[in-house]
N, C-alpha and C positions, 0 to 999 in steps of 0.2 A: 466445410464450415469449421469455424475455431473459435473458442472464446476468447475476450479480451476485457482484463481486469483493469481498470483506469483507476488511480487511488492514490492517494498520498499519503506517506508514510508517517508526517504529522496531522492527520486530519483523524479525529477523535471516532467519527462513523464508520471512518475506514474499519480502523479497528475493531470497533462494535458487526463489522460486516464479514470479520476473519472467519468465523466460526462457521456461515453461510456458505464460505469460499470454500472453506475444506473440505463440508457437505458436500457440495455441489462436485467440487472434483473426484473425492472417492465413488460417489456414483457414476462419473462421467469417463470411465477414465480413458479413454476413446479419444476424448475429445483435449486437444493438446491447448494450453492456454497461455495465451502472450500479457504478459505483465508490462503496466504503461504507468509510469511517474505521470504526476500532475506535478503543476507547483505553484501551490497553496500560500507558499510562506514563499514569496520573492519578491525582488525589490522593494518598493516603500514596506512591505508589511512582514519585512525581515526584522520582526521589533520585541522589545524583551515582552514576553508573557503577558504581564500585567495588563498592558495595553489591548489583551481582550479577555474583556470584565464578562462575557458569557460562556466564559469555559468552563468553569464548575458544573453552571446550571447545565448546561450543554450534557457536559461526561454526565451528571446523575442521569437525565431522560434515554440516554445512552445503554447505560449501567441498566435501567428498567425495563428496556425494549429488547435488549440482545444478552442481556448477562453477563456483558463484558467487564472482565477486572481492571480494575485501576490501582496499581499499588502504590504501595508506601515512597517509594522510590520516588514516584512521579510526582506524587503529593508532595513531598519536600521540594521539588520545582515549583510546582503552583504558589504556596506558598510563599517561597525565597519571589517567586516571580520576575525574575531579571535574566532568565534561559530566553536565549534566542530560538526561536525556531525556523531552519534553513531548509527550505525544501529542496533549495540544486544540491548541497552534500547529500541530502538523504537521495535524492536523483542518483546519486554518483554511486553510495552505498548500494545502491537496488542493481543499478547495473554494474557492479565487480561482482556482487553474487551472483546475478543470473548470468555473466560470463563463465562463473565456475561451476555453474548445473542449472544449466537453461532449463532442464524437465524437470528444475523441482521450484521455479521462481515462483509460483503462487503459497508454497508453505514459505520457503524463504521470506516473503514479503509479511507474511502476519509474524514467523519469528524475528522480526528487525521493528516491528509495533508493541511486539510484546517487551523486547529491550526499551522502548520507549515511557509505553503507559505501566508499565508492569515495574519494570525497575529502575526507571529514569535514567536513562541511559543517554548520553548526547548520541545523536546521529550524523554530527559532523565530526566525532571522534575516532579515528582510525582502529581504536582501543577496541570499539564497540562492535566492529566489523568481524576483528581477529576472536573476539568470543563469540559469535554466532557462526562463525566460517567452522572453529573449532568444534562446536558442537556440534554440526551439523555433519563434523567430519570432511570436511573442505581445506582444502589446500591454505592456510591461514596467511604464510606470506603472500599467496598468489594473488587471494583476496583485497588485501591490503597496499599492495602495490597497485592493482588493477585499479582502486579508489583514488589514488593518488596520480594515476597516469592521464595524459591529454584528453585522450578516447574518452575518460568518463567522463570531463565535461561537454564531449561531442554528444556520448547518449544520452544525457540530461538533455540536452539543449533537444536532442531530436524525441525522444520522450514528450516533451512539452508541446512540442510542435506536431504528435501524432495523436494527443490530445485533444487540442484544440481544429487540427483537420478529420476527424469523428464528430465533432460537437457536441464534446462533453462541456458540461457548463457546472459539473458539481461531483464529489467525492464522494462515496466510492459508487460507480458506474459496474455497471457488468454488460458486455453485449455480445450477441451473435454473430458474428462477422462469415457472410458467404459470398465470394466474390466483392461485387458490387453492392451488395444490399448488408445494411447493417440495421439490428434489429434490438433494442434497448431492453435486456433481462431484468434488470433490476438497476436501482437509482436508490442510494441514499439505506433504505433498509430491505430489506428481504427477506423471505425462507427460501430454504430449496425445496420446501415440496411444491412454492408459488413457482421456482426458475425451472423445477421440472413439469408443470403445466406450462410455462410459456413453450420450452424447448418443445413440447411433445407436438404443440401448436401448430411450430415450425414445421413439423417434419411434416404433415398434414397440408402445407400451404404451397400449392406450385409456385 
């Protein structure tokens, strides 16, 4: 059995769901976990900010449930409003870093949110990649080059598609995956002491 994180890198619960994830893995740590792009923000709804009027409302209920920060950084985007949000770059971003430390793609992926909501950071900026790679102590040309190569628009694209053959229908998703049988941890919000009740469930269930 292995978990599998389904989330997008612009999706606001996502984020609000980081702190759940990190839980959850330092308890688990057994258990290896495969990180999967959604995409949120593609095609038609590749559209400046503005054009969705419930994202404040949204981050505060967010901000109140998970205690997720939203910084200044990001607020000057909301504001300005005319940021694109692109989920295939941030696809692409996800997978150059989990190229360069597949066993750490699940912290990877909340510090490439936290360059978002935290400091507004574009996620289709190659800029943005090379200070997380760096921080993290990662190979920073390696990362940067791997975003810009073919491959990553292959893992987006297969990312999306290993999404949507799970049936996930909403960010951020947590599930169980044993074989054949996929088993739904957590949707949307969660704690880990609810995803280590579900797990423990698991282990209990022929």
């Amino acid at each position: 059995m292995h978990l599998v994180y389904v989330f997008d890198a612009y999706c606001g619960w996502s984020h609000g769901f980081s702190g759940t994830l990190r839980e959850t893995v330092s308890r688990h740590p057994e258990q290896p976990v495969e990180v999967v792009s959604g995409g949120l923000f593609t095609g038609p709804r590749r559209v400046p900010i503005r054009e969705f009027g419930y994202v404040q409302g949204s981050n505060a209920r967010i901000a109140e449930l998970t205690g997720a920060e939203f910084g200044e950084g990001y607020e000057r985007l909301i504001a300005d409003g005319s940021f694109v949000m692109d989920s295939e770059a941030a696809a692409r971003g996800v997978a150059a870093l989990r190229r360069a430390a597949p066993d750490r793609a699940a912290e990877l992926a909340g510090t490439l949110q936290r360059a978002f909501y935290v400091d507004g950071r574009s996620l289709s900026d190659p800029a943005t990649y090379r200070k997380v790679a760096e921080e993290a102590g990662l190979d920073a040309d390696a990362v940067v080059a791997a975003f810009h190569a073919p491959e990553a628009h292959h893992a987006a694209a297969a990312d999306f598609h290993r999404s949507a053959e799970l049936g996930v229908t909403g960010f951020p998703t947590l599930l169980a995956v044993d074989g054949d049988r996929v088993t739904p941890l957590a949707h949307g919000h969660a704690t880990a002491d609810a995803i280590d009740r579900r797990l423990a469930a698991l282990s209990t269930t022929p």
